[in-house]
MARKETOR-970608 format. One line per 4 residues: number of its first residue (from 0); their letters; for each residue x, y, z of N, C-alpha, C, CB. Coordinates in steps of 0.02 Angstrom, whole numbers, plus 50000, padded with zeros to 5 digits. Glycine has a CB too. Layout:
REM MARKETOR-970608
NUM> A> X,Y,Z,X,Y,Z,X,Y,Z,X,Y,Z | ... .
This chain:
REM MARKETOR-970608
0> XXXX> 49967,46390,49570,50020,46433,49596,50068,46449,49539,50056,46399,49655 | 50095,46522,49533,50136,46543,49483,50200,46519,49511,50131,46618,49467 | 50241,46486,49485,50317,46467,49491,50356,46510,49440,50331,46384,49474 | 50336,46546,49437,50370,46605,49366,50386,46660,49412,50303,46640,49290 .
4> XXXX> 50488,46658,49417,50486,46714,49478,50486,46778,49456,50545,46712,49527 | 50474,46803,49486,50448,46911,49479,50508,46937,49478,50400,46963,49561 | 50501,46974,49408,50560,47017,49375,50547,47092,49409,50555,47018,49279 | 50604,47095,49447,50582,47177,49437,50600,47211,49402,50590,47217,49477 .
8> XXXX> 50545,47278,49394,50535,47324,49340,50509,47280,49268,50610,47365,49330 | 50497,47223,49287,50473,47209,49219,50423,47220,49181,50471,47165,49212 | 50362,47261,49200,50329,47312,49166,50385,47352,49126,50288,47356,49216 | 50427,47405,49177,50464,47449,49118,50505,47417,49076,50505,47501,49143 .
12> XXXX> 50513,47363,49065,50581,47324,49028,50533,47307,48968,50626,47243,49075 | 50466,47295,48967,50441,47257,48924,50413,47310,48868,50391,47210,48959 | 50426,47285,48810,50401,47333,48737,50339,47332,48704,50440,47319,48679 | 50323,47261,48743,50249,47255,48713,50198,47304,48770,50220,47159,48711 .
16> XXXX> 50123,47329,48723,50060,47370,48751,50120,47426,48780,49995,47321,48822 | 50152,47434,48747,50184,47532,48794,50207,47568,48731,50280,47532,48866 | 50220,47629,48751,50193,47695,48725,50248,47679,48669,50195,47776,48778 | 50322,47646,48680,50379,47630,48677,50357,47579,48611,50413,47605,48748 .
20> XXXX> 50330,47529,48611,50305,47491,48560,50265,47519,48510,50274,47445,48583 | 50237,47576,48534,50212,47603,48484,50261,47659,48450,50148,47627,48506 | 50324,47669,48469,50349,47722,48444,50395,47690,48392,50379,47769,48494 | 50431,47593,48420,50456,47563,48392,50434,47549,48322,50464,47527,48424 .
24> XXXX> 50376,47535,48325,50328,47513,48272,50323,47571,48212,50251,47499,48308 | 50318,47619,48234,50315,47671,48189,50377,47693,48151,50291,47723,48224 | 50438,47686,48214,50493,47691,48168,50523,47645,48141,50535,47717,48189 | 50502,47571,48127,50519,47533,48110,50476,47550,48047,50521,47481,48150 .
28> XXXX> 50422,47548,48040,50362,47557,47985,50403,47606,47929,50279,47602,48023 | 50430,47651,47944,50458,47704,47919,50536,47695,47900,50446,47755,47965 | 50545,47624,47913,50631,47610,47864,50621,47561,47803,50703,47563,47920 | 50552,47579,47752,50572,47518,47709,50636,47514,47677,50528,47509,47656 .
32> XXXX> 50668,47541,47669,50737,47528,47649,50780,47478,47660,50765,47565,47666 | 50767,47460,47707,50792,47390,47721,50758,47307,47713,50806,47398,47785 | 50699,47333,47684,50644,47268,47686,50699,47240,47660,50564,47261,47641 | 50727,47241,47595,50767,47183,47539,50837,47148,47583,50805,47235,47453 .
36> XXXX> 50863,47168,47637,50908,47156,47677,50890,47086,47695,50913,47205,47730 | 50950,47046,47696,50935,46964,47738,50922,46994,47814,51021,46895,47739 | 50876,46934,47873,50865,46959,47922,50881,46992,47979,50854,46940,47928 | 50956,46948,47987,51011,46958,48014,51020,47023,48026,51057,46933,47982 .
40> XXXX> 51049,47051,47951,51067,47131,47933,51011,47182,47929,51100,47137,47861 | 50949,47139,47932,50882,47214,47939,50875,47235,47993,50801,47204,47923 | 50877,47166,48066,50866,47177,48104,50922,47224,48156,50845,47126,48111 | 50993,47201,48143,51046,47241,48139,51049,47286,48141,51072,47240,48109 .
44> XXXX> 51011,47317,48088,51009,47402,48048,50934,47436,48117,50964,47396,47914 | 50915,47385,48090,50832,47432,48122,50869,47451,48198,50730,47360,48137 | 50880,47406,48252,50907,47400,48313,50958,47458,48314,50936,47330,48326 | 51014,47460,48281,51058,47499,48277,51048,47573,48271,51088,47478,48235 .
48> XXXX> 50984,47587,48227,50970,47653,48216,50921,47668,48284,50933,47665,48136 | 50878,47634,48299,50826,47632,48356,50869,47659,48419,50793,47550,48369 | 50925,47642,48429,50965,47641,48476,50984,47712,48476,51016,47591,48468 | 51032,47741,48400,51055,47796,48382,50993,47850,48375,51096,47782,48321 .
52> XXXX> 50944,47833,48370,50871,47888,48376,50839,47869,48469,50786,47853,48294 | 50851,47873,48507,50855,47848,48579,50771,47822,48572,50878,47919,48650 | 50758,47792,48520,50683,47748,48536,50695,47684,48571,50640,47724,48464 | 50773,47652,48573,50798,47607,48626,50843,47656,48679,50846,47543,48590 .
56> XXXX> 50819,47691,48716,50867,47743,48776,50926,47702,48794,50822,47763,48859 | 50983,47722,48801,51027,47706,48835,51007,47661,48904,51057,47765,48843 | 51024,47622,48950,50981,47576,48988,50930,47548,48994,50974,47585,49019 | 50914,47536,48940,50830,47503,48945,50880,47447,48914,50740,47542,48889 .
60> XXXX> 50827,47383,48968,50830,47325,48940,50789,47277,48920,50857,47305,48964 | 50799,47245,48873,50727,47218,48818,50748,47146,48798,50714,47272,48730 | 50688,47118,48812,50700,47048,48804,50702,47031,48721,50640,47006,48845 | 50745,46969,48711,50760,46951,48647,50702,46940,48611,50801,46896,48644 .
64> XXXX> 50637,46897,48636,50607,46877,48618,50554,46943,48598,50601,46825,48654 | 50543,47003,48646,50492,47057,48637,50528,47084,48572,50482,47115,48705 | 50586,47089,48559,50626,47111,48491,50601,47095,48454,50684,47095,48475 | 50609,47026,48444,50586,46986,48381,50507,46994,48366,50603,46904,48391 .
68> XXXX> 50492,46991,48401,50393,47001,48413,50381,47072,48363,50359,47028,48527 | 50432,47116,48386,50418,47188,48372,50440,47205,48303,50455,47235,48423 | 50496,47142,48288,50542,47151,48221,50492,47125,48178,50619,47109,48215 | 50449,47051,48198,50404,47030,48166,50463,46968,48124,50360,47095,48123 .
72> XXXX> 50504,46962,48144,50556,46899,48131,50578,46856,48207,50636,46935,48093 | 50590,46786,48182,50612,46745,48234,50696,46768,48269,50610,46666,48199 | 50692,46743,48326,50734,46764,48371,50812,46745,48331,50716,46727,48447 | 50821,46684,48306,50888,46689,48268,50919,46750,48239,50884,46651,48216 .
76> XXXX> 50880,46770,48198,50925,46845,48160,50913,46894,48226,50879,46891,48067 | 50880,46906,48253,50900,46957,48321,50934,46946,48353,50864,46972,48365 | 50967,46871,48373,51006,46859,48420,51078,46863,48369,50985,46786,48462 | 51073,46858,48316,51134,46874,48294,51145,46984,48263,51142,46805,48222 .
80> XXXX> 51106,46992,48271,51110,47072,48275,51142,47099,48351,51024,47104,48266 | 51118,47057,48387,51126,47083,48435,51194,47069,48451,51081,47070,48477 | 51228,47008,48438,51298,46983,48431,51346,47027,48412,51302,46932,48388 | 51315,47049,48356,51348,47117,48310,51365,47180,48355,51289,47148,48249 .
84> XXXX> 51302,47183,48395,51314,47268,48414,51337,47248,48470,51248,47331,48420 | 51335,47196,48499,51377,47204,48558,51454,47191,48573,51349,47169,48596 | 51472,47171,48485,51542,47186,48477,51563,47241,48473,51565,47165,48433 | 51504,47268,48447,51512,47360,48446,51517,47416,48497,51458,47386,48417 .
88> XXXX> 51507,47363,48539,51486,47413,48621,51410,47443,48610,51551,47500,48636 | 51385,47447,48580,51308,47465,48595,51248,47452,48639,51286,47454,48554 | 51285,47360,48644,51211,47327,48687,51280,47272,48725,51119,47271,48617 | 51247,47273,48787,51270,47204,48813,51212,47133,48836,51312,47226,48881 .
92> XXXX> 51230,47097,48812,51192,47035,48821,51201,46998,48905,51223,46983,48757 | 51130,46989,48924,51118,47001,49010,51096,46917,48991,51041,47077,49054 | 51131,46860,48974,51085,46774,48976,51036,46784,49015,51123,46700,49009 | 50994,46741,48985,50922,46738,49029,50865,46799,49038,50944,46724,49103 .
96> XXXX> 50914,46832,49034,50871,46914,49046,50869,46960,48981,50917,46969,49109 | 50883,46953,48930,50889,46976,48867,50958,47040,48852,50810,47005,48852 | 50917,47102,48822,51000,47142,48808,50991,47218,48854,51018,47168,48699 | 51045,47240,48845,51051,47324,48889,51076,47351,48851,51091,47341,48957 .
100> XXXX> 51059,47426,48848,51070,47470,48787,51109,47495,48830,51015,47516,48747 | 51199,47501,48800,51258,47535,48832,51239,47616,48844,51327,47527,48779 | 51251,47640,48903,51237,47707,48907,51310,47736,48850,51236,47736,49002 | 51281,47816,48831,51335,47833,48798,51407,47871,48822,51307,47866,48758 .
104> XXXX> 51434,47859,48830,51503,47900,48869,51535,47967,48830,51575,47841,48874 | 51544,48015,48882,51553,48078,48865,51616,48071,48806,51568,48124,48933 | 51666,48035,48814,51732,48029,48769,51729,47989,48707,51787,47996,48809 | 51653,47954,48710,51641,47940,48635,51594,47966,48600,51631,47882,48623 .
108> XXXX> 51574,48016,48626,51533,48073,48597,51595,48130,48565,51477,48111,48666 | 51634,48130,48602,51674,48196,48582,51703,48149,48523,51738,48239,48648 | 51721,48072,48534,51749,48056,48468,51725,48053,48393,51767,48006,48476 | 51637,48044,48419,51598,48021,48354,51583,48103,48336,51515,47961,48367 .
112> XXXX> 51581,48170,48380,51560,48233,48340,51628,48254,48323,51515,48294,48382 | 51690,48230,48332,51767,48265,48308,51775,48243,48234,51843,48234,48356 | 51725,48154,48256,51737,48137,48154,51672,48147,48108,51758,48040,48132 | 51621,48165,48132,51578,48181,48100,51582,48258,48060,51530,48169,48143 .
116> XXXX> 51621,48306,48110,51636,48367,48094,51687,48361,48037,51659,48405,48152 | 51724,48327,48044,51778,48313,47981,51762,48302,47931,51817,48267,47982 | 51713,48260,47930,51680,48229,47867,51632,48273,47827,51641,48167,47886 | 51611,48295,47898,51530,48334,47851,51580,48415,47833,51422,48357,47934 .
120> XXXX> 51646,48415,47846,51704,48453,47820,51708,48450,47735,51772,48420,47855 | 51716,48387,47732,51758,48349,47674,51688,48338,47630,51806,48265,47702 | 51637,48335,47659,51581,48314,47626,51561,48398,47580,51516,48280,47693 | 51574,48443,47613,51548,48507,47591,51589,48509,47534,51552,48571,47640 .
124> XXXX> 51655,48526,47562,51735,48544,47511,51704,48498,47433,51842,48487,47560 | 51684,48423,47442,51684,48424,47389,51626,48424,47351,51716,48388,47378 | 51561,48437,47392,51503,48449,47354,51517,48517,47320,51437,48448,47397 | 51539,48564,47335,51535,48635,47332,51548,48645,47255,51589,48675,47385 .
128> XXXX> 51612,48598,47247,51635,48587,47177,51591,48581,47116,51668,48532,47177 | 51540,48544,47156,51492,48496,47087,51408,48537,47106,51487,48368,47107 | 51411,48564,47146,51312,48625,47158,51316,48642,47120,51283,48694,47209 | 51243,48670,47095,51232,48713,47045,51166,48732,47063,51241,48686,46977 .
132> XXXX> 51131,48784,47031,51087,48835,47066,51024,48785,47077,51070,48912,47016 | 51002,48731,47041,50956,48692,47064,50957,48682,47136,50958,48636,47032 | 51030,48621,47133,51045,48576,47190,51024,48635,47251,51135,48542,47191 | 51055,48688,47233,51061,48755,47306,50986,48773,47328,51105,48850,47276 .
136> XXXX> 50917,48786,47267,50878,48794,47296,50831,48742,47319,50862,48833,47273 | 50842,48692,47299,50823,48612,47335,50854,48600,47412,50863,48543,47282 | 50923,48627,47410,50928,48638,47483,50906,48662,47536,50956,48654,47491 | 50898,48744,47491,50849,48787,47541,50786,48788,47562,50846,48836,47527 .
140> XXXX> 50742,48746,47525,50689,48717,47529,50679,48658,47589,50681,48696,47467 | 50726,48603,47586,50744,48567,47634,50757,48613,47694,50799,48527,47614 | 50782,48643,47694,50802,48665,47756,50743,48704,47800,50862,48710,47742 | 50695,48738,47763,50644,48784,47776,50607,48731,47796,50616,48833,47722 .
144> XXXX> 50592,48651,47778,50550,48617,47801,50568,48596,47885,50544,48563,47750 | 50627,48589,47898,50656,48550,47949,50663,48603,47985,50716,48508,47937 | 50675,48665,47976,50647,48739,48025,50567,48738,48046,50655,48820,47972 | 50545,48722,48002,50473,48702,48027,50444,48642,48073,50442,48693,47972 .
148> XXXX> 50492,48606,48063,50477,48530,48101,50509,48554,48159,50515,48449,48067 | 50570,48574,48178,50611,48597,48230,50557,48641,48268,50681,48637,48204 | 50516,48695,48234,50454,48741,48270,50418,48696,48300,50403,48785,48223 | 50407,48647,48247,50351,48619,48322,50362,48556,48375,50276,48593,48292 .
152> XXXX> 50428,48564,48365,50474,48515,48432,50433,48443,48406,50451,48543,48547 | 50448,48431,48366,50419,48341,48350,50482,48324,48295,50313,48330,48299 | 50533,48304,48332,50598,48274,48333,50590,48198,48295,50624,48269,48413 | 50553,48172,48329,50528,48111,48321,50480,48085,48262,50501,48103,48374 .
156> XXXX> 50479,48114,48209,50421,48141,48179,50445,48113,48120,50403,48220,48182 | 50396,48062,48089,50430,48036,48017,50450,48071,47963,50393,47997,47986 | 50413,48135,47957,50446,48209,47923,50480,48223,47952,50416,48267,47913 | 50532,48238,47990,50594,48260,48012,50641,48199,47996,50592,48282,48091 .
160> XXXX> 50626,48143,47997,50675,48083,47968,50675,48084,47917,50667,48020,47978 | 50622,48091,47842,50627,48094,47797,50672,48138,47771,50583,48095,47784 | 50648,48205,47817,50698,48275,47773,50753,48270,47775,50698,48348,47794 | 50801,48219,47857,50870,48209,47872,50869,48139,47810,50891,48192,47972 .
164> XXX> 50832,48101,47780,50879,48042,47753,50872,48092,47678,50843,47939,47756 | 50842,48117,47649,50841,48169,47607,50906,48209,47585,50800,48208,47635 | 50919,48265,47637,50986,48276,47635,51040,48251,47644,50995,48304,47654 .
């Protein structure tokens, strides 16, 4: 007799064998940039961006342990990533039941595109200073690629991440 009581929805909660693990996997595959990071802070980063690219959706909740499985590191540095972002408001920690990805709220969207607009303001003002006809047609090139990626609606697409960490 199973004494293991029945989670519901725990098919959809779980990351392992779903379409979701495979999308994790891929975008995880696709940040070596962080291999050299202590675990703590890779796993941190990976989670954090996963979250900000909705490959963790807003309400999905995922056990600590399927994390770590997926991170391919032990549950310590995930459980302290997760410590992190949930100081951040990103994830809240459910004991026993693992974490929940904070849905996003309309008033911190208007806050994060009021300062992003500022910046990517301040970011132009002072590139503009220092372009030169290279840098400009390296741009336009970039840009013609990610018009192309945008054509064929694959958002998700390790060429469309490349071309955004690129620029």
């Amino acid at each position: 007799m199973n004494n293991k009581p029945k989670v519901e929805n725990e098919k959809n909660d779980s990351l392992n064998e779903t379409s979701l693990d495979k999308e994790a996997r891929f975008f995880i595959d696709n940040l070596k940039e962080y291999d050299e990071y202590r675990l703590p802070q890779r796993a941190y980063h990976i989670i954090r961006l996963a979250i900000r690219d909705l490959i963790l959706p807003p309400g999905k909740t995922i056990l600590e342990r399927e994390m770590a499985e997926v991170l391919q590191m032990s549950r310590t540095p995930v459980r302290e990533a997760l410590v992190r972002l949930e100081t951040e408001g990103m994830v809240r920690i459910i004991p026993r039941r693992g974490f929940f990805v904070e849905p996003i709220e309309r008033e911190d969207l208007k806050k994060i595109y009021d300062t992003v607009e500022t910046l990517d303001g301040l970011a132009v003002s002072l590139a503009t200073a220092r372009v030169g006809e290279v840098e400009i047609e390296q741009l336009e090139s970039l840009i013609e690629l990610q018009e192309e990626v945008l054509e064929q609606k694959n958002l998700k697409s390790g060429q469309f991440r490349t071309i955004n960490s690129i620029i």
